[in-house]
Structure formats: C-alpha cells, structure tokens
KOLDO-916744 format. One record per residue: residue in three letters; x, y, z of N, C-alpha, C in turn. Coordinates in steps of 0.02 Angstrom, whole numbers, plus 50000, padded with zeros to 5 digits. Each point is the difference from the previous one (the first is absolute). Example, Ala and Ser with C-alpha at 12.3 -4.5 7.8 and 13.67 -1.06 7.14 Angstrom:
BEGIN
  type    n.x    n.y    n.z   ca.x   ca.y   ca.z    c.x    c.y    c.z
   ALA  50660  49716  50390  49955  50059  50000  50045  50060  50000
   SER  49982  50053  49964  50042  50059  50003  49961  50055  50037
//
This chain:
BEGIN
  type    n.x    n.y    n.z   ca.x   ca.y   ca.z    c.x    c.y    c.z
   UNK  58569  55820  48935  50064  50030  50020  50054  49946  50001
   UNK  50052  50010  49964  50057  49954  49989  50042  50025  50068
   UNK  50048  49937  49993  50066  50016  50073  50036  50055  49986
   UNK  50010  50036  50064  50029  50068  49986  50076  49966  50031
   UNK  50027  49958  50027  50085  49978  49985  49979  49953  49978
   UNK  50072  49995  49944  50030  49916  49975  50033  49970  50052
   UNK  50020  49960  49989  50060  49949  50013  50062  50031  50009
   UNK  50014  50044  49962  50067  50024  49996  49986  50068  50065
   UNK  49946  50029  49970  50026  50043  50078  49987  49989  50077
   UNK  49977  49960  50001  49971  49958  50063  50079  49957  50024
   UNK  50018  49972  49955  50086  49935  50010  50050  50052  50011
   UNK  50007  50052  50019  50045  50056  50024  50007  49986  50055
   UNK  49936  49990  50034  50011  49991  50074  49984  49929  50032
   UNK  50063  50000  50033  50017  49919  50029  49932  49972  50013
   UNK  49958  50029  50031  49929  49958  50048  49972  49992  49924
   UNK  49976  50038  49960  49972  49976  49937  50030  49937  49951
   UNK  50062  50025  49996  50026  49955  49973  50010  49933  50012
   UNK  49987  49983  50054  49976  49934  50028  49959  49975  49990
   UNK  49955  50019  50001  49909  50002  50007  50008  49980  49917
   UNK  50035  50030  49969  49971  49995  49905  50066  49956  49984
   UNK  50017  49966  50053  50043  49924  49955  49946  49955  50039
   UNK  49955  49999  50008  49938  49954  50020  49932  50012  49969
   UNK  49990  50060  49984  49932  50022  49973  50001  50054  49955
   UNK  49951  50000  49965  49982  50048  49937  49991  50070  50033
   UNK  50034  50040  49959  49985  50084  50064  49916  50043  49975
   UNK  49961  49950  49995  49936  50018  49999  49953  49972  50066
   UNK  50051  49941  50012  49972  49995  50068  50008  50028  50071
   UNK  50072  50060  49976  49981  50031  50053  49972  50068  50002
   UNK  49970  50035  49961  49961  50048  49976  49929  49976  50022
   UNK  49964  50081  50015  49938  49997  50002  49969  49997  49946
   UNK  49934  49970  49985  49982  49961  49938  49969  50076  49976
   UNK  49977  50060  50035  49947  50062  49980  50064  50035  49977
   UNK  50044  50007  50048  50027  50070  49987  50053  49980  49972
   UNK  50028  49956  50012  50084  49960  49970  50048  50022  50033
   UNK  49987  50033  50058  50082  50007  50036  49987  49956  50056
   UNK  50058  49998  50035  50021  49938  50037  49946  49981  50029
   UNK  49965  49952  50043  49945  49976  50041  50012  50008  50069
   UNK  49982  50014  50022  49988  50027  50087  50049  49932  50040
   UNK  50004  49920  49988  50048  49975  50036  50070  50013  49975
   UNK  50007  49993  49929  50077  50024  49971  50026  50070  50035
   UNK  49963  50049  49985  50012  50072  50027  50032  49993  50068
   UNK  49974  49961  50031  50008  50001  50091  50061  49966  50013
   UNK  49998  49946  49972  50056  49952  49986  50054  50032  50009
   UNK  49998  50055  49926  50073  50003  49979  49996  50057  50064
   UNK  49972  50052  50015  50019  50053  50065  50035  49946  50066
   UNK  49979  49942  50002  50025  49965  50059  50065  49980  49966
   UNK  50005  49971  49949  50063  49978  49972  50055  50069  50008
   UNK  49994  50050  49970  50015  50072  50022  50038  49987  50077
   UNK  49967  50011  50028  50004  50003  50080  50061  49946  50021
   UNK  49962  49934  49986  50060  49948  50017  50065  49997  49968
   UNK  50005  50032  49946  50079  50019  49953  50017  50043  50036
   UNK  49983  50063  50034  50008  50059  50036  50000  50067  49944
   UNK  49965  49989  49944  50001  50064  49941  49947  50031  50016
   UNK  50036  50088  50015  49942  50037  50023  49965  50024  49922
   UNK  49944  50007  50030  49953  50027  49957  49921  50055  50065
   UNK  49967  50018  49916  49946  50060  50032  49924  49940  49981
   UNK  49960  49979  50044  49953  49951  49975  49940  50066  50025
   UNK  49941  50019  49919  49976  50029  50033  49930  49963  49952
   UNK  49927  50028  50044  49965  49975  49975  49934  50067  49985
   UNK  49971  49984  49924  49961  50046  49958  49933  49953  50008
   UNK  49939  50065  50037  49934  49979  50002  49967  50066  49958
   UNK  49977  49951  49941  49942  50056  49962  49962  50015  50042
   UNK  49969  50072  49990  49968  50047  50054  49943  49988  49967
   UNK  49941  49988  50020  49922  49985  49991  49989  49960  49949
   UNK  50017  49929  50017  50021  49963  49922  49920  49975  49989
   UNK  49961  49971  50069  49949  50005  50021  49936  50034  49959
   UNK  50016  50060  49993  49939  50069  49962  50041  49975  49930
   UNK  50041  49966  49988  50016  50002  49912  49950  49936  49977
   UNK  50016  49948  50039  49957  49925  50016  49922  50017  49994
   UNK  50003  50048  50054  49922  50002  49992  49970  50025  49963
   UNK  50018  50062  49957  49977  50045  49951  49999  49989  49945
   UNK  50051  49986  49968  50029  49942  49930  50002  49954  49993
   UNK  49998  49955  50047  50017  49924  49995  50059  49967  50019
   UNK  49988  49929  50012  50066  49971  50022  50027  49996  49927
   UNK  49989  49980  49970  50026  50011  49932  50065  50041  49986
   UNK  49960  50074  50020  50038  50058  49998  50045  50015  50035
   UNK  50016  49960  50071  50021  49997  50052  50063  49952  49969
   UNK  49978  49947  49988  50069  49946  49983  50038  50042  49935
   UNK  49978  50035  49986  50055  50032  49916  50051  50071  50051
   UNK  49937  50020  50049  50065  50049  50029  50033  49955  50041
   UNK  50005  49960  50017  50038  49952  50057  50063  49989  49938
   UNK  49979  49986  49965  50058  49961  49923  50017  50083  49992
   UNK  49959  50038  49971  50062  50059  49990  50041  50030  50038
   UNK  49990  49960  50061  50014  50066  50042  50078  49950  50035
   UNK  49965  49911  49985  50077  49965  50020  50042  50017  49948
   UNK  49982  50001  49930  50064  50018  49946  50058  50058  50011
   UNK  49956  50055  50041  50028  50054  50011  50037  49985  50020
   UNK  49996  50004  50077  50021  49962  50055  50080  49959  49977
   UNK  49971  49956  49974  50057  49945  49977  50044  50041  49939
   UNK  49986  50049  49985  50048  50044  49937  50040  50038  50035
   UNK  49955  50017  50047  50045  50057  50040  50040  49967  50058
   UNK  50003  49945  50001  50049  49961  50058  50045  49956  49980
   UNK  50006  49994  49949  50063  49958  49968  50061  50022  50000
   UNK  50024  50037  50013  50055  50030  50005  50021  49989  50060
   UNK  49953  50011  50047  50030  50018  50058  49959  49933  50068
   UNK  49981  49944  49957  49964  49933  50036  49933  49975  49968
   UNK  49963  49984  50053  49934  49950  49981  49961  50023  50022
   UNK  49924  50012  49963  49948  50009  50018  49943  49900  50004
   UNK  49953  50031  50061  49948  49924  49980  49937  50006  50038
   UNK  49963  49981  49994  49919  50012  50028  50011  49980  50060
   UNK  49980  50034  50052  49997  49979  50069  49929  49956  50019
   UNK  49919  50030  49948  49935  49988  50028  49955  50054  49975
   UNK  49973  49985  49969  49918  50049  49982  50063  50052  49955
   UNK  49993  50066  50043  50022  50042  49965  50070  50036  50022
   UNK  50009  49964  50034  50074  50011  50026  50066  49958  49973
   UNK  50041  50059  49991  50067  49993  49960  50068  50002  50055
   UNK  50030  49949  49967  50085  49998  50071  50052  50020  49933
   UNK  50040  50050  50020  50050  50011  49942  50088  49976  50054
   UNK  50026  49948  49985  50056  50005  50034  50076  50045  49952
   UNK  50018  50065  50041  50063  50045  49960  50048  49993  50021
   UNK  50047  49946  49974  50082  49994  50026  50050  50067  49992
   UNK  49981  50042  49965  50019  50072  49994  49995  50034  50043
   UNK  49970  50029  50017  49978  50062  50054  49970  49981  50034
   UNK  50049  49983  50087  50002  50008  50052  50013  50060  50051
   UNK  50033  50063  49953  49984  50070  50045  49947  50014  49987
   UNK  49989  50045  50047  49924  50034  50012  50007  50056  49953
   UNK  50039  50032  49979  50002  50048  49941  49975  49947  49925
   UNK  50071  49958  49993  49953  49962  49947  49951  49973  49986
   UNK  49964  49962  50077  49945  49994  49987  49930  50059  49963
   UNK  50026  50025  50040  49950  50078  49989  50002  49993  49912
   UNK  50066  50012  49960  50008  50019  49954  49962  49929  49970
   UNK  49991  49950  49987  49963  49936  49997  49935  50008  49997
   UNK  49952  50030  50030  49935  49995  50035  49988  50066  49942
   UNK  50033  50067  50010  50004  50061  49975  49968  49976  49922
   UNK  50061  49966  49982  49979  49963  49899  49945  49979  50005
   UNK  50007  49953  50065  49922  49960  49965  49954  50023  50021
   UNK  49997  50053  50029  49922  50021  50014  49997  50066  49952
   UNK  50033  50037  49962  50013  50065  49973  50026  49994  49925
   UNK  50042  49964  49995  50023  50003  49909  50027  49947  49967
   UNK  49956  49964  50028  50013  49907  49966  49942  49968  49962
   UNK  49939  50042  50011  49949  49975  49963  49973  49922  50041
   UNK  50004  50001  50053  49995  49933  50031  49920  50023  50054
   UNK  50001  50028  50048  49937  50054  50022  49977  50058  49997
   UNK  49961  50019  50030  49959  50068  49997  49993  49996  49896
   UNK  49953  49972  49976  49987  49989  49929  49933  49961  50007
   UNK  49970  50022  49937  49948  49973  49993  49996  49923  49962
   UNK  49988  49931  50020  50008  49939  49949  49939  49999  49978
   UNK  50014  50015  49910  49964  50006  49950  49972  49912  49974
   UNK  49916  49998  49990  49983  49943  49986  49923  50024  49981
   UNK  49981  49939  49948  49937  50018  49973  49939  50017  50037
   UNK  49985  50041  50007  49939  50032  50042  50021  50064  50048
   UNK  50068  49993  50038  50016  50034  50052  50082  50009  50008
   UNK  50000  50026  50034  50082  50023  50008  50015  50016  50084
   UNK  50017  49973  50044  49995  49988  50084  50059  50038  50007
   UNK  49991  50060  50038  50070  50029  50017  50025  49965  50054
   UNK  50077  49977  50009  50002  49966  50027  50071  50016  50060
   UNK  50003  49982  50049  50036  50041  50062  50032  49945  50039
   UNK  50054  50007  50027  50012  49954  50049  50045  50024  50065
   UNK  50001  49963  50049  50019  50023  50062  50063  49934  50011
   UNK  50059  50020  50011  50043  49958  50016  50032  50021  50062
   UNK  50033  49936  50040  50033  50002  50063  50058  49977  49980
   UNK  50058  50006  50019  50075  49950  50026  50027  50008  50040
   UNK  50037  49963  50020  50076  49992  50046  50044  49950  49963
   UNK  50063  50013  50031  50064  49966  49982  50029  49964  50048
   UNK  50018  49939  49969  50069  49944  50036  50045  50013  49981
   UNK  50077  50024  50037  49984  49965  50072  49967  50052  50062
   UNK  50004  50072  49955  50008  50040  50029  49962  50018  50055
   UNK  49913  49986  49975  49954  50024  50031  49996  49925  50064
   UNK  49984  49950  49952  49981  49919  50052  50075  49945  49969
   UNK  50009  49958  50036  50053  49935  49988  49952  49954  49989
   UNK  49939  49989  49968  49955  49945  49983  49942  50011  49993
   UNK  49979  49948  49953  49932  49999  49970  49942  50048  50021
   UNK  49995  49966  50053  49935  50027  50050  50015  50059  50013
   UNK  50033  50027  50031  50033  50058  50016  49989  50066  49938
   UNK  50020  49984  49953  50033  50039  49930  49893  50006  49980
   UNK  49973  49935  49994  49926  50007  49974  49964  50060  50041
   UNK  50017  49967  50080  49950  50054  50032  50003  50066  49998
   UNK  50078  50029  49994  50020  50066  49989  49957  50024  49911
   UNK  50016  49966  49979  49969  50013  49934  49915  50021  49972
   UNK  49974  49935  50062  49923  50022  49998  49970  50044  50046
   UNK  50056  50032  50046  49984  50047  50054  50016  50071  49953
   UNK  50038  50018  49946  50010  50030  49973  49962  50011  49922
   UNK  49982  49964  49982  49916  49977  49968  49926  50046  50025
   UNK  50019  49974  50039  49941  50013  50059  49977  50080  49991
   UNK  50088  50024  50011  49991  50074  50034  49996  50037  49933
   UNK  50022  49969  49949  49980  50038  49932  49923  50004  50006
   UNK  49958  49938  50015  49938  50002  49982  49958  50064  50046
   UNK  50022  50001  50072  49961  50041  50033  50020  50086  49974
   UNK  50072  50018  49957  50003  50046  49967  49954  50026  49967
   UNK  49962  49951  49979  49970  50012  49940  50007  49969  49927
   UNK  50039  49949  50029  50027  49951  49910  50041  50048  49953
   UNK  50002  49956  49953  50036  50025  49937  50065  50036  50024
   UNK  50035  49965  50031  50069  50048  50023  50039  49947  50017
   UNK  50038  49979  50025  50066  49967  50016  50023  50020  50088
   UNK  50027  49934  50018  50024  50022  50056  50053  49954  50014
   UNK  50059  50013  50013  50062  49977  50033  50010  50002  50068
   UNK  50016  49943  50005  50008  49984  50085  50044  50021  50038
   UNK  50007  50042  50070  50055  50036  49995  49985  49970  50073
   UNK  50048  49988  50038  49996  49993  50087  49954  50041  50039
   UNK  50050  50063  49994  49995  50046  50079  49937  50056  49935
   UNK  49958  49982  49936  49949  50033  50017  49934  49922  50003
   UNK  50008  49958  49991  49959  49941  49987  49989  49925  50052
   UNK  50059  50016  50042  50010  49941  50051  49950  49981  50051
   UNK  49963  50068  50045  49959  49989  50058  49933  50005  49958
   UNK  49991  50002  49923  49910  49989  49967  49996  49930  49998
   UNK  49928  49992  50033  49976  49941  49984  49938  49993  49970
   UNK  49990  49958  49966  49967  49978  49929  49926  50014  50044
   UNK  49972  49981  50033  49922  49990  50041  49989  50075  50006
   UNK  50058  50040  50019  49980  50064  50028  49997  50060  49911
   UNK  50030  49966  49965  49997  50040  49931  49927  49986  49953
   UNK  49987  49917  50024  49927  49980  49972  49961  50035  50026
   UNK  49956  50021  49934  49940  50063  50035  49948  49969  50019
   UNK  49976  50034  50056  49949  49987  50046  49910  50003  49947
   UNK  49988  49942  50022  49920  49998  49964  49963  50055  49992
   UNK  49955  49995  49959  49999  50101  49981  49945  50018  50061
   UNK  49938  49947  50025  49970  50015  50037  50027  50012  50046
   UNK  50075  49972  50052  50038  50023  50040  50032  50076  49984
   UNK  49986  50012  49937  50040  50068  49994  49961  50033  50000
   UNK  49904  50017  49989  49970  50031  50026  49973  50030  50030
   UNK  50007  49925  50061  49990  50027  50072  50049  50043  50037
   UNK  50038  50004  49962  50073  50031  50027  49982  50081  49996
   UNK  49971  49977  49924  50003  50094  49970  49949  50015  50039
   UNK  49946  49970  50008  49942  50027  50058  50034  50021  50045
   UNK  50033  49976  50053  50021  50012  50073  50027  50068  49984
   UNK  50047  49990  49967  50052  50061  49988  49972  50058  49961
   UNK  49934  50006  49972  49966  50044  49959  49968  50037  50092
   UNK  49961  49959  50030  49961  50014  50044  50029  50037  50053
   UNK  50074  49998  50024  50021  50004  50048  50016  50076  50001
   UNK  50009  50034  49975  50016  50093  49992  49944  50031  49953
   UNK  49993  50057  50019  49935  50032  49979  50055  50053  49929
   UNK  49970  50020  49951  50026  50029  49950  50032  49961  49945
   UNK  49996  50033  49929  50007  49962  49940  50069  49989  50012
   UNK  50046  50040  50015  50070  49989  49985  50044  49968  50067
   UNK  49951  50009  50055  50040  49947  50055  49980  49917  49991
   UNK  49937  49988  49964  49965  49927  50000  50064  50000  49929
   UNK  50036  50030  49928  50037  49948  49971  50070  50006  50042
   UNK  50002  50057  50030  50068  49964  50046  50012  49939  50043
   UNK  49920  50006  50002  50001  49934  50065  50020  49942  49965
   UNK  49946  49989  49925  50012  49946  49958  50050  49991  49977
   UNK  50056  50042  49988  50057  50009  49972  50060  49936  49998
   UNK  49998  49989  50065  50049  49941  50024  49953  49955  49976
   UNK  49939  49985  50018  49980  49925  49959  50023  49993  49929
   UNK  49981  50063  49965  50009  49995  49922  50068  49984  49985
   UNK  50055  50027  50036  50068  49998  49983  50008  49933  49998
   UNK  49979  49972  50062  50028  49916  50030  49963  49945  49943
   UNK  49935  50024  49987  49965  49941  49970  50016  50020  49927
   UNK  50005  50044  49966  50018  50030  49931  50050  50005  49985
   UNK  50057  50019  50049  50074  50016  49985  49995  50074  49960
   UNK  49961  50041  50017  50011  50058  49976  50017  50044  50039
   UNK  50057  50059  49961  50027  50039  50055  49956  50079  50000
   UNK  49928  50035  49962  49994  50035  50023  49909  49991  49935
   UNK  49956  50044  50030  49925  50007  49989  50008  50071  49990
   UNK  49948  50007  49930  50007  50065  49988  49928  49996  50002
   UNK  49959  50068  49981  49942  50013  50009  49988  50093  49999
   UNK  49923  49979  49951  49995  50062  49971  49911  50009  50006
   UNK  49998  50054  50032  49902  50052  50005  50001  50035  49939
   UNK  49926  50016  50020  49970  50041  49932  50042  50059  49968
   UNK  50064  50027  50037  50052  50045  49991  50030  49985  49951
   UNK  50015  49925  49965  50051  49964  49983  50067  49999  49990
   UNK  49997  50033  50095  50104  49996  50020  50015  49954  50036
   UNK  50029  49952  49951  50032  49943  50021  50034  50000  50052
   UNK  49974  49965  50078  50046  50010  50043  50029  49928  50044
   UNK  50041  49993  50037  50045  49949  50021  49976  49989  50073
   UNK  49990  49932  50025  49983  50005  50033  50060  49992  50078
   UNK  50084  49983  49978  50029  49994  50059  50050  50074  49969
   UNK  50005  50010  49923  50043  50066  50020  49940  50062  50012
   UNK  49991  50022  50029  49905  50074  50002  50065  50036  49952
   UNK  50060  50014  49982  50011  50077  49953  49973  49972  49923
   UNK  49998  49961  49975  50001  49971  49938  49936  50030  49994
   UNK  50005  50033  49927  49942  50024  49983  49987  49977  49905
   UNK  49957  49949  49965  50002  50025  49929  49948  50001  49953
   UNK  50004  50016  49950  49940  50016  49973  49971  49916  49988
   UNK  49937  49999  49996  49955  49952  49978  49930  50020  49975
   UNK  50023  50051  49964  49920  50037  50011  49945  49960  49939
   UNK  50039  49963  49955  49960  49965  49941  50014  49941  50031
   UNK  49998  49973  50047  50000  49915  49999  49920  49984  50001
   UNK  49943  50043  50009  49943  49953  49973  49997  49982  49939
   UNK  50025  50012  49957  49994  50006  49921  50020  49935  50003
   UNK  50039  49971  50046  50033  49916  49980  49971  49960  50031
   UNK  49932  49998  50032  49947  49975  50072  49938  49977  49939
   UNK  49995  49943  49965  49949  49974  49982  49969  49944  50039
   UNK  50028  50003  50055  49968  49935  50062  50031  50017  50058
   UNK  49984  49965  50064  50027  50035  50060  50076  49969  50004
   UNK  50035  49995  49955  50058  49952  50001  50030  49983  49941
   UNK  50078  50039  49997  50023  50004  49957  50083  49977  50001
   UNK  50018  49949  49986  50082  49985  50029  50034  49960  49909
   UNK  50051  50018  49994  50045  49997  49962  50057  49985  50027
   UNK  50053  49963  49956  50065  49993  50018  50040  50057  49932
   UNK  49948  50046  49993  50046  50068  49941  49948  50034  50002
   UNK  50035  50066  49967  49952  50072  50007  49982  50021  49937
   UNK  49982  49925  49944  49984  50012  49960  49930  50047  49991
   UNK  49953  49978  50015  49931  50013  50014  49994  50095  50035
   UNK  50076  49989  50047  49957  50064  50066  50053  50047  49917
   UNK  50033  50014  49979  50032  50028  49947  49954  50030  49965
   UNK  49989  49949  49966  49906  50015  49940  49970  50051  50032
   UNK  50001  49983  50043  49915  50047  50022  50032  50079  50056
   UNK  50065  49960  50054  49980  50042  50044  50063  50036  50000
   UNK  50043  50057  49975  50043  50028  49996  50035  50021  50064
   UNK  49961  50029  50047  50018  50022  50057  50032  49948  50043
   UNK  49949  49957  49994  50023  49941  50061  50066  49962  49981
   UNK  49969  49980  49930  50073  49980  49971  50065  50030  50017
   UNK  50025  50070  49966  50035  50015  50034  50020  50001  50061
   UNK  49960  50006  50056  50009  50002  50076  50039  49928  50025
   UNK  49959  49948  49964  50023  49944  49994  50087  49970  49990
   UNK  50023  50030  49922  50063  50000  49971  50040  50031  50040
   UNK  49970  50055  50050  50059  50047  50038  50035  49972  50054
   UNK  49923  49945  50033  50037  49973  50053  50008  49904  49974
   UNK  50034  49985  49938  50016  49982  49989  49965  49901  49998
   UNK  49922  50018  49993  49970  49941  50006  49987  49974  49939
   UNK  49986  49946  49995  50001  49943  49958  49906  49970  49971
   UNK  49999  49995  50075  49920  49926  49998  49979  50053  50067
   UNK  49925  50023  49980  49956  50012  50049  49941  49969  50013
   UNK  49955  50007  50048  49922  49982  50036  49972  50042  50010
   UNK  49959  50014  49967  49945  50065  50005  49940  49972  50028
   UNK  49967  50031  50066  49905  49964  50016  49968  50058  50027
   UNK  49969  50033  49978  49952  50026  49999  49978  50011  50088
   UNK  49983  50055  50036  49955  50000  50066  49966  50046  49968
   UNK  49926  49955  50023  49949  50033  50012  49959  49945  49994
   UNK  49932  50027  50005  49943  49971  50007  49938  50002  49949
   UNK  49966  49945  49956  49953  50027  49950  50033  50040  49947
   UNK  49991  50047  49982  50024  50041  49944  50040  50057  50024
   UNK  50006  50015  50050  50032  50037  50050  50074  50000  49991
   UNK  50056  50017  49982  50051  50002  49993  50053  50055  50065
   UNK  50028  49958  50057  50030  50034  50029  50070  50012  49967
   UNK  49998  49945  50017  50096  50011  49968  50033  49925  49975
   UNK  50053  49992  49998  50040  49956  49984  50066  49980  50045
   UNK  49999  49932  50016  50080  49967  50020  50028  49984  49942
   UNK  50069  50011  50026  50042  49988  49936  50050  49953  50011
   UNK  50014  49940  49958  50063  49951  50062  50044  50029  49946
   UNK  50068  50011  50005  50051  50013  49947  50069  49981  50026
   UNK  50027  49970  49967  50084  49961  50031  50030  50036  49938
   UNK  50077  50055  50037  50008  49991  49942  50059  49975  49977
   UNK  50038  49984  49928  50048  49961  49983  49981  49921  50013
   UNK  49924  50002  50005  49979  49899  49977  49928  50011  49946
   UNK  50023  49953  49961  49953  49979  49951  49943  49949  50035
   UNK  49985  50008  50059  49948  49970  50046  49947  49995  49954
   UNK  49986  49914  50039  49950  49968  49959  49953  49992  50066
   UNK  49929  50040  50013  49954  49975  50031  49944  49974  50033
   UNK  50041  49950  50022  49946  49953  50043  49918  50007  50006
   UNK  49955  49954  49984  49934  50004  50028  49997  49996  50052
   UNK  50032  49972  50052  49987  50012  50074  49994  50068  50007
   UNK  50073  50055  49983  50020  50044  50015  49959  50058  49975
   UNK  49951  49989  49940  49961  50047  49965  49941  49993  50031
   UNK  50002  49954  50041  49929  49986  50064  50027  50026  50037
   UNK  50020  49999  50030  50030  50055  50065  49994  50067  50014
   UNK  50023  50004  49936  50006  50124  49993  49913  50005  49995
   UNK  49996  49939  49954  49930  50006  49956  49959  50005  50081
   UNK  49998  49953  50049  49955  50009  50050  50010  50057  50045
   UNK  50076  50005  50006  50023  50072  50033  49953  50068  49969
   UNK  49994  50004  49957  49999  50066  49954  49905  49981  50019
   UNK  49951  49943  49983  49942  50022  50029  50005  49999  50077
   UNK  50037  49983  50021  49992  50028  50107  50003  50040  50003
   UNK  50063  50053  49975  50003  50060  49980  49927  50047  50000
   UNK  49975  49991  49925  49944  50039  49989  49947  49985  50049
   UNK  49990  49957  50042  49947  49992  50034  50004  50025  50067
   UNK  50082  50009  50026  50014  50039  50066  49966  50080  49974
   UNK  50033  50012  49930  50003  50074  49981  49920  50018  50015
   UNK  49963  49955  49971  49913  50039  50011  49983  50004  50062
   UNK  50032  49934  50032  49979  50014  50078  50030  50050  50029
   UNK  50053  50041  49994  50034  50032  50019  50007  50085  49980
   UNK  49965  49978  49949  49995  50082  49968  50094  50013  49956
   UNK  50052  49959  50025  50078  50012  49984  49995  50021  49916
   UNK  50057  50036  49976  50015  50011  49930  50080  49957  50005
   UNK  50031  49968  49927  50034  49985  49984  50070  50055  49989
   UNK  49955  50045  49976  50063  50086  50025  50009  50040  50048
//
C-alpha cells in the first residue's frame, strides 16, 4: 500500500506544513495503511485546539476485526486495514485528515461539519453511499464483510481541550458499540453527559448469567420470568423489546402483550439452536411469513435460539432492533442462547406452554 496524501495535500495545513520543511511526508504516515500515524494525527487535533479552529474529531473501530484475523489471517486482516484506510482517506479530503489511531482503529479529523445536522449528513455518506463500509473487501480466497462503529464530538463546542474533546469521543464510541456496532454516534450533551464508560462496558457473561438465573427464578410462569429478565436484557444488550413465538407461531412481544404476528414458518430457518444475522437474507429464502412480519415492523438484523430440550421444540426468542443493521455479539448470543435453555427446563418442570 502506497501513501494515501502527498506533500501537497498534507502543506495546506500549517501543522503539516512544518513538519514537511524538515521531513519526507512518508515519515509521517503509517507504514500499513498510509494515512497519517497515530502521533501526527494527535498532534495536529492538539495543534487544532491551540490555534482555536473548531473541528468534529471522531474515531472509527472495525467491528470484529478480531473473527477476520482469526478466520483468514492476519494477512487478510492487514489488506482490509489498507482498504479500508484508502477509503477513509478518499472520503476525507475534502473536508480534513484521516490517520491510524492503533490495531484497528481510525481518527478522522472534519474541519467542515461541526453541526450536528452536518455531521449526521457526514457519517450518513460514509456509512450508506460512499462505498467506504457495510461492503464486502474482496481478496484471494475470501471476501470479509466489513462494518464499523464510529464515535465523535466537536471543539470547541462539545470540550475546550484535548483531553476533554478525546474522552467525549470515546464515551460516544463506546455507546455505538453497546448499540450493537455498525452505526455512528454523535455526541450530544443533555442525551450523553451523565453515561459513563464502566457502566456501558458489558458485564462478564458469567456475571450475566447469574443474573438471568435470579431473575428467571424469581416469578413463577413463562411470561412473568421474561418480564422479569427484561430489564437485564435491555441494560446489558441495549435492546428495546423480545419477541417470542410457541408451537402457534404468533409472534408475540414481550413489553407491548397487543402485538400479535405471524411467524408460523420460522422453523424452516432453524438448522441449529441459533441463528443471528445482521440481514434477512437467509429468513427471506426460506421463511415468507416471518419475513414479512419482520419488514412490517421495520427490522434489519435478528437472533433466533431455539427453546427446548433434545429434539423437543418449544418455541423460539427472537432479539429484533428495528432500523439497525446490528451486528451480534458472542457474549450476547450466549446469553438468549442460555436464557432460551432455562427456559425449556423451567417449562418441563413446570408443565408451562410458550402460548
């Protein structure tokens, strides 16, 4: 991978242009990806700051860069790191500097858009019709679809300095990730000010088990034990509602009770106790009903797991967000996944039906 700036577009801006009447502008590029290097990048945001020119500093973490590493190779891993800085650096020239922060994290600084509308409209391109994410990077053997989760805030608006402006930024990072990734998030005060980063980090999954135990155990009946669980799932998942469907297959809700919809073919899409997508490519193919039910209320990425026991098929949880292309989590597919057998094992003890 060659340098994604010259000389010439780098000497635009005063802090660079300094830097390259002393040194070759390869030395301040990362040697993998070729956009700026994690001390230049930082540099110039402080240089920023001390001139007093506001800008939006936000920072891009590939979502499971990890499962690309491990599955394909680091190999495969350093070519999406390079395709994915070119992007990056194509799509930010206009409007500032992109540069490697570390591993797989990207800092884009935008002297442009400092409203929160423009920002939006910023994030909107590059995650939707720029060809920069949500795409598959094509390479011999494999093709890694590839996703990312970005945070920002703005100087002066949000912080008056460094520290200030970073932490807002990775607190807003953060809260993309517990979304569910692959989405964007802008830092806004009065909805982002009193979150703190420890309380958004999810709790160890064995801590989240014991949780679902307590709260499974504590009310007798199928539909008061997921109310009980309900608030854990929300807090540790960030999801706002659990659907779930019996041998009836009427999809039902578990905090609105009127919601009623069809699911009557979702076994047809159950080749293991666990089925999650970030698209409805798959439930389409096979399962018409659900699908639709799906499109109506407007979801994106579901979690399908199976209750029951042995060959026994009670029913199904369903996680569904809708309006996010949710990417998820192995913690989180352990979770429903253990929920959904506590489930079937209250049900035998209990004689309960899912309808």
């Amino acid at each position: 991978m060659g340098p994604n700036y010259t000389k010439e577009e780098l000497s635009k801006y005063p802090y660079f242009a300094e830097l390259l009447e002393k040194t070759e502008v390869d030395a301040l590029l990362d040697p993998l990806t070729g956009i700026v290097s994690r001390r230049y990048i930082i540099g110039f945001a402080k240089r920023l700051i001390s001139d007093g020119i506001p800008f939006t500093f936000a920072m891009l973490d590939l979502d499971n860069f990890k499962f690309i590493n491990d599955t394909y190779g680091h190999a495969a891993g350093d070519v999406v790191l390079m395709d994915i800085g070119e992007r990056i650096a194509d799509f930010t020239k206009a409007v500032g500097v992109c540069g490697r922060f570390g591993g797989d994290e990207l800092l884009m600084i935008n002297l442009r858009d400092t409203e929160y509308d423009d920002k939006k409209s910023f994030f909107v391109k590059m995650y939707e019709s720029h060809d920069v994410l949500r795409r598959n990077v094509v390479m011999d053997g494999c093709s890694p679809f590839v996703t990312g989760t970005s945070g920002c805030a703005s100087y002066p608006f949000d912080a008056k300095d460094y520290e200030g402006l970073f932490a807002l930024m990775d607190k807003a990072l953060y809260r993309g990730k517990t979304k569910g990734r692959n989405c964007y998030i802008i830092y806004v005060e009065a909805k982002h000010k009193n979150i703190e980063i420890r309380h958004l980090a999810k709790a160890g999954i064995y801590s989240t088990m014991q949780s679902i135990v307590r709260h499974v155990e504590l009310v007798p009946g199928f539909e008061n034990k997921l109310h009980s669980v309900m608030p854990l799932l929300m807090d540790t998942m960030q999801i706002t509602e659990l659907y779930y469907t019996g041998k009836s297959g009427v999809m039902k809700a578990v905090l609105d009770s009127t919601y009623r919809g069809d699911a009557s073919d979702i076994a047809k899409l159950m080749n293991d106790d666990l089925h999650y997508a970030n698209n409805l490519d798959r439930i389409e193919a096979n399962c018409p009903c659900f699908y639709q039910t799906l499109k109506e209320r407007g979801i994106e990425a579901v979690m399908v797991t199976r209750v029951g026991m042995d060959e026994e098929t009670d029913g199904y949880l369903i996680c569904a967000e809708p309006h996010s292309l949710r990417i998820w989590q192995d913690e989180e597919c352990a979770a429903v996944y253990f929920l959904a057998k506590l489930l079937a094992a209250h049900i035998r003890i209990g004689g309960e039906k899912m309808d």
